[in-house]
N, C-alpha and C positions, 0 to 999 in steps of 0.2 A: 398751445401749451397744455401738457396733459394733466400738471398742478405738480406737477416733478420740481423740488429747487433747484437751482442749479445757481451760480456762477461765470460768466465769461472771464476769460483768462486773455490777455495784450500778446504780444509776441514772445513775453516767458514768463516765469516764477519761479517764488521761492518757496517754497514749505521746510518746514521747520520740524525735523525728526522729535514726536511727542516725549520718546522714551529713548534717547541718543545713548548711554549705557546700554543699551542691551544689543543685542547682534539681529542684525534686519537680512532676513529672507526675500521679503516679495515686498510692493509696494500694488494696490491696484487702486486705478482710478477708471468713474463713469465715467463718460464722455456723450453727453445727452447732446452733443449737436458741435458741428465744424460749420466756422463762416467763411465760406469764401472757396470751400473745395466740400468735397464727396467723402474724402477719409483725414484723421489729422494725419500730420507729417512732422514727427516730433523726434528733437533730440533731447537724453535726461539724462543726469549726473548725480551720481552719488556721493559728493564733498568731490567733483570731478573725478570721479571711476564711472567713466561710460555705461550707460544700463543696458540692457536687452530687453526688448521694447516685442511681449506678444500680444495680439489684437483677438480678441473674442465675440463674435456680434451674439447679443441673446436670440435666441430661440423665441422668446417670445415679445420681440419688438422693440422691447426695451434698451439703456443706454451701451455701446461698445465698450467694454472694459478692457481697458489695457493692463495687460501685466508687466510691471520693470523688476527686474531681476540683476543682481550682478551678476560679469562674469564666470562662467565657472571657478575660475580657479581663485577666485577672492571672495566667494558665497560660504558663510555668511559674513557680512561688515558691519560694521559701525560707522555710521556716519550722522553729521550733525545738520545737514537741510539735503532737500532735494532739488536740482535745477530743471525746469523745466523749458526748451527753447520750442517754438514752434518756428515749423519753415512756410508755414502759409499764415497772413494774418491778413487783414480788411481793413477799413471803415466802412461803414453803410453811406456818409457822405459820399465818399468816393465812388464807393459801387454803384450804390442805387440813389444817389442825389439826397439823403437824408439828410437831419441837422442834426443827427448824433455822429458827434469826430472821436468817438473811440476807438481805438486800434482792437479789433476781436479775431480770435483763433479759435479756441474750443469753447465750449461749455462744460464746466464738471459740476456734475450732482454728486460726488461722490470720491473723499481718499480715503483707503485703510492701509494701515501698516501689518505687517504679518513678520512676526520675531522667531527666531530658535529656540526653540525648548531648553 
């Protein structure tokens, strides 16, 4: 651990648009660590309007940042949470014999929201 906070997230979530009146452009989330695979494998909804899901590894080591985006032709929206589904999730009991039975997919150190001017 590099002192990064972060978060594990089960096989989905909800987040809750801070500023739901205003028109949401971008969504990005770190992703400081996947359990159980190499990349996450994620499906996101915008009040259910499918995101577009771009992946950006830093340059300097640090967490994957995904970018969700609506589709073009409904950019920008409003929408009042964000779904998050993951297609790959764990336990470490299961995988490696641990006594933690939590269901883990990602790690997030990180949401922001990005609005329309």
């Amino acid at each position: 651990d590099d002192g990064e906070e972060y978060r594990w997230m089960s096989s989905e979530a909800i987040v809750f648009n801070p500023m739901p009146e205003r028109k949401l452009v971008e969504v990005q989330i770190a992703v400081f660590g996947v359990y159980g695979a190499e990349l996450p494998m994620l499906n996101c909804f915008f009040d259910g309007v499918p995101a577009n899901i771009l992946r950006e590894r830093s340059a300097t080591g640090g967490p994957l940042l995904l970018k969700l985006q609506a589709p073009k032709d409904k950019a920008p929206l409003s929408c009042d949470m964000l779904r998050i589904e993951s297609m790959v999730s764990a336990s470490p009991a299961t995988l490696e014999g641990l006594s933690d039975h939590r269901l883990l997919s990602i790690a997030v150190s990180q949401i922001a929201f990005s609005y329309a001017e």
